[in-house]
Steps between C-alpha positions, in 0.01 A plus 500: 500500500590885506652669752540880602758677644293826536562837455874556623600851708547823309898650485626830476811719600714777385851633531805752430769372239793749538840469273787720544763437210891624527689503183870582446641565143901378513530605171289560140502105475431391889286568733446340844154483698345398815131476543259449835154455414177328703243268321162371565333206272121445611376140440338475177110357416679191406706413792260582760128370361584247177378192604529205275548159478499213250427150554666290171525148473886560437515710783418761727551854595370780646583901531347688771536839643566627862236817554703495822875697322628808624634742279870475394758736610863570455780741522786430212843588457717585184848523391622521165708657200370593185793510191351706180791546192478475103364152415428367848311573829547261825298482812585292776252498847509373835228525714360376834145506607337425849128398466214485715229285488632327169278348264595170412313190293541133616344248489244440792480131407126410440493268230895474437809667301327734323290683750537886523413771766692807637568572827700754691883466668560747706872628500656405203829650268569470159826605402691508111669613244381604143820541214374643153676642180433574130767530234447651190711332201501609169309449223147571714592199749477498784554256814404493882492309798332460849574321835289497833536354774283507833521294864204508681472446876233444747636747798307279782598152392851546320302304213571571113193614321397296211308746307812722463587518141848263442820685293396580162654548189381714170709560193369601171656669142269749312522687175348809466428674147325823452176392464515105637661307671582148642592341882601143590576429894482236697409415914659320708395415896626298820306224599242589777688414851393207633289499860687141588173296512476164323218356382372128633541225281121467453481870432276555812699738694518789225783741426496857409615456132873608408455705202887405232700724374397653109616656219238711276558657116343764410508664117299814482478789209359845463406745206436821474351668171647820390 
């Protein structure tokens, strides 16, 4: 039969998102920066009311939402150098950010492995490092590359958090032309870390599932009439 869960509590809240931004200029090519700013995420629609669940004969999951999230908040720190000459600009940033309340999807473990809600930690840090540059060649060529990094902690249990995004990899050639023009790049990411659970030989005692490492190729174009 059907079931109801009834009509779940109403959310609201505000708040004040101040940045303050120092930069230094070395030189015409360098310039160094340091950047304080606060952050608040509210829960979305999704996270706090979807409710969902699907009962296949080759398995079953369910997603459901917690009406009972708090809002999101963090303070963030930045350091970094930004390098701008003929035929190449570089960017490298670290940053460290100290969250509140931190929304996080797992998997509440219903039906099994694929199960999703969100719930809040409530002292976590992410910390990272983000390296970028573009170098123009001749000939309307161009290359450029990406790497980020990120370690997530929870503060209270000295835990790693899953849901932090592993190192990451982009690199990518383009050719622009006056009116067109071409791009080919391709992705590549960490596997997911692992949470050190194992799954029973009869596959009773479910696991959180350990998303692999991937590489992705992407080959995009543009025009623009004259």
């Amino acid at each position: 039969g059907y079931s109801t869960f009834g009509l779940p509590d109403d959310s609201n809240g505000n708040a004040f998102s101040p940045k303050l931004l120092a930069e230094y200029q070395v030189n015409t090519e360098l310039a160094l920066f340091a950047q304080w700013s606060m952050a608040y995420r509210a829960p979305t629609i999704s996270e706090m009311y979807v409710n969902f669940t699907n009962l296949g004969a080759f398995g079953s999951y369910t997603v459901i939402g917690n009406p009972d999230l708090e809002p999101e908040t963090a303070n963030g720190f930045e350091v970094g150098a930004q390098y701008s000459a003929v035929g190449i600009d570089a960017r490298v940033t670290a940053f460290h950010n100290k969250y509140k309340n931190f929304i996080e999807v797992y998997n509440p473990n219903i039906f099994g492995a694929s199960d999703q809600s969100w719930r809040n930690v409530a002292n976590v840090d992410i910390s990272g490092i983000e390296i970028s540059a573009t170098k123009d060649l001749a000939y309307g060529f161009s290359v450029y590359g990406q790497l980020a990094y990120a370690y997530g902690k929870n503060k209270d249990t000295g835990e790693a958090l899953r849901t932090v995004s592993p190192l990451k990899a982009i690199a990518g050639i383009a050719y622009t032309a006056e009116t067109w023009g071409v791009d080919f790049n391709g992705v590549f990411s960490a596997g997911m870390r692992e949470d050190g659970q194992q799954r029973s030989a009869t596959n009773v005692l479910y696991d959180t599932f350990d998303a692999p490492g991937y590489g992705l190729f992407n080959v995009s174009g543009w025009w623009e009439p004259e």
